[in-house]
N, C-alpha and C positions, 0 to 999 in steps of 0.2 A: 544801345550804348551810344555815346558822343561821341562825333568826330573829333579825333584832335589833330591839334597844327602839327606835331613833332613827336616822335619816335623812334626806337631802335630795336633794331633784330640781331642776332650774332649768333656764330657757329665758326668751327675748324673748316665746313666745308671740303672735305677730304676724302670723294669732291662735291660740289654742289650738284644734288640730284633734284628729282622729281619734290620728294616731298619737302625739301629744304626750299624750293620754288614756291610748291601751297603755301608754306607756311609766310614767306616773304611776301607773298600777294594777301595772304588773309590779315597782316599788318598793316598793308596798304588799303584797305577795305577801312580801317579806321582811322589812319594818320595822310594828311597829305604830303611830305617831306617822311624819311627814314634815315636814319644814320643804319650804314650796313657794318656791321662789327664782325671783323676778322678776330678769331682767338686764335690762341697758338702762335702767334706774330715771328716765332724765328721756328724752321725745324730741326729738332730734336738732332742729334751726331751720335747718340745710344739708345740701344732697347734694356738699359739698365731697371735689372730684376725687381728693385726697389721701386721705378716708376709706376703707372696706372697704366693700363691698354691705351689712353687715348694723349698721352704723355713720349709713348714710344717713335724711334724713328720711320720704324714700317707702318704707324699708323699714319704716319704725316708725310707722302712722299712729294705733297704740294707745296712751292716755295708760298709766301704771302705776294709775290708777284705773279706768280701760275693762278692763283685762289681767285685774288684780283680781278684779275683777265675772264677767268670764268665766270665770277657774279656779274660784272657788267655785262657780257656777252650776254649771259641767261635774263638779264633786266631786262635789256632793250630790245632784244629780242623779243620778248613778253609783251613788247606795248607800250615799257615804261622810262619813259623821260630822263633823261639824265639830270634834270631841274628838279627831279622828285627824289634823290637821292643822293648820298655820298657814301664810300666805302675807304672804311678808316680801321687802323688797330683795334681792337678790344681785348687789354690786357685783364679777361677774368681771372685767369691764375693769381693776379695782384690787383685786386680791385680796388684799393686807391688812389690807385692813378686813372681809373676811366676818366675822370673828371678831365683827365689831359686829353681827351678824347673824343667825348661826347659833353653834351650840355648837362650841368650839375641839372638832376630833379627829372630828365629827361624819363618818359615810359620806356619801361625795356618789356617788347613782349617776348614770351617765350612760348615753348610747350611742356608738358611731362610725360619724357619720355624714357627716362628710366632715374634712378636716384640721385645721377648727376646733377639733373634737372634742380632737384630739389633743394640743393646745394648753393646753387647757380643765384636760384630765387633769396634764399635767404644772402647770398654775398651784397647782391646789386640793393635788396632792401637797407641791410647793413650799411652802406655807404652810400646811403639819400635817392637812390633811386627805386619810383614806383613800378612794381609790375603789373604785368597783363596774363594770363592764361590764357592762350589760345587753343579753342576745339577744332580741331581738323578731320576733315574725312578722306582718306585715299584710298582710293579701288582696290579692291586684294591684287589687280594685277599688275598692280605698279608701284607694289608697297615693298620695301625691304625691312631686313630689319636692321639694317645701320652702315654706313658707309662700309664697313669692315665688309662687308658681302660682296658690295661693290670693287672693293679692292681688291678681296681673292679672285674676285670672277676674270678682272683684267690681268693679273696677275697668271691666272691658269691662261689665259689667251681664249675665254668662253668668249663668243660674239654677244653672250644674252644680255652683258651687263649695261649696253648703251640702251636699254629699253627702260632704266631706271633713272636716265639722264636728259634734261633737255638734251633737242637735239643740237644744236649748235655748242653745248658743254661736250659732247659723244666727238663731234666733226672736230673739237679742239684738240682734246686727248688724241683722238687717234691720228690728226695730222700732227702734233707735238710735244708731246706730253705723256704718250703709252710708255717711253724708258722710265719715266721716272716711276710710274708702278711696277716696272718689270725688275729695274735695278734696286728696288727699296728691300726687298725682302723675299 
């Protein structure tokens, strides 16, 4: 496939692990600039019955200024430039305002990783933006199956859960950031 100039990634990142890393680097393998899309832009104040799992406030115990802090840390970390990226809102919940956002037409790639996924693809379609399917491979020993694991494990006080985090995401949490999964739920 063809390189292109410009793209975007997005996730709740709650928090940014391991395979949310592949996936951001396996965008960069085809774009040279990324728009990085925070969703979830304010957190949730209920676990109101009516919402989704990933809608709730114990799902989201990361401000979009904690989320922030961590994607850049885990970019540059990584190798990658801060010339090669920007980290900005992505209100999927209301997808006509991405435009306020990211660039109309812009690629969004993504993965499919459960039905949400699927959802996702058809919104960003919906409202002018092309997608990408991205295939990913991660090691079974570094694969979760969704932040929510990652959440209970800090949450129980297990030490196993920084093995599914950069490290420099792991050394942030737990110098400032372990309350806010302890006191979420």
């Amino acid at each position: 496939m063809d390189r292109i100039k410009e793209g975007s990634v997005h996730g709740r990142f709650q928090p940014f692990h391991n395979g949310h890393l592949d996936y951001v680097l396996e965008a960069f393998s085809r774009a040279d600039f990324l728009w990085v899309g925070l969703t979830q832009i304010f957190t949730p104040t209920s676990d109101n019955l009516n919402e989704s799992g990933r809608e709730k406030a114990t799902s989201n115990p990361l401000t979009f200024k904690d989320r922030f802090d961590l994607v850049d840390a885990a970019l540059t970390d990584a190798g990658i430039s801060r010339e090669r990226f920007r980290i900005t809102p992505f209100p999927i919940e209301t997808p006509e305002r991405l435009k306020q956002f990211i660039p109309t037409g812009c690629m969004c790639f993504t993965t499919l990783v459960n039905e949400w996924n699927d959802v996702k693809v058809k919104r960003l379609n919906d409202n002018g933006f092309p997608t990408e399917i991205l295939g990913l491979s991660v090691p079974d020993n570094m694969r979760v199956t969704s932040g929510t694991e990652i959440r209970r494990l800090i949450r129980a006080q297990d030490p196993s859960w920084a093995r599914f985090v950069p490290p420099i995401v792991a050394k942030q949490i737990t110098d400032c950031l372990k309350y806010r999964f302890e006191n979420s739920g």
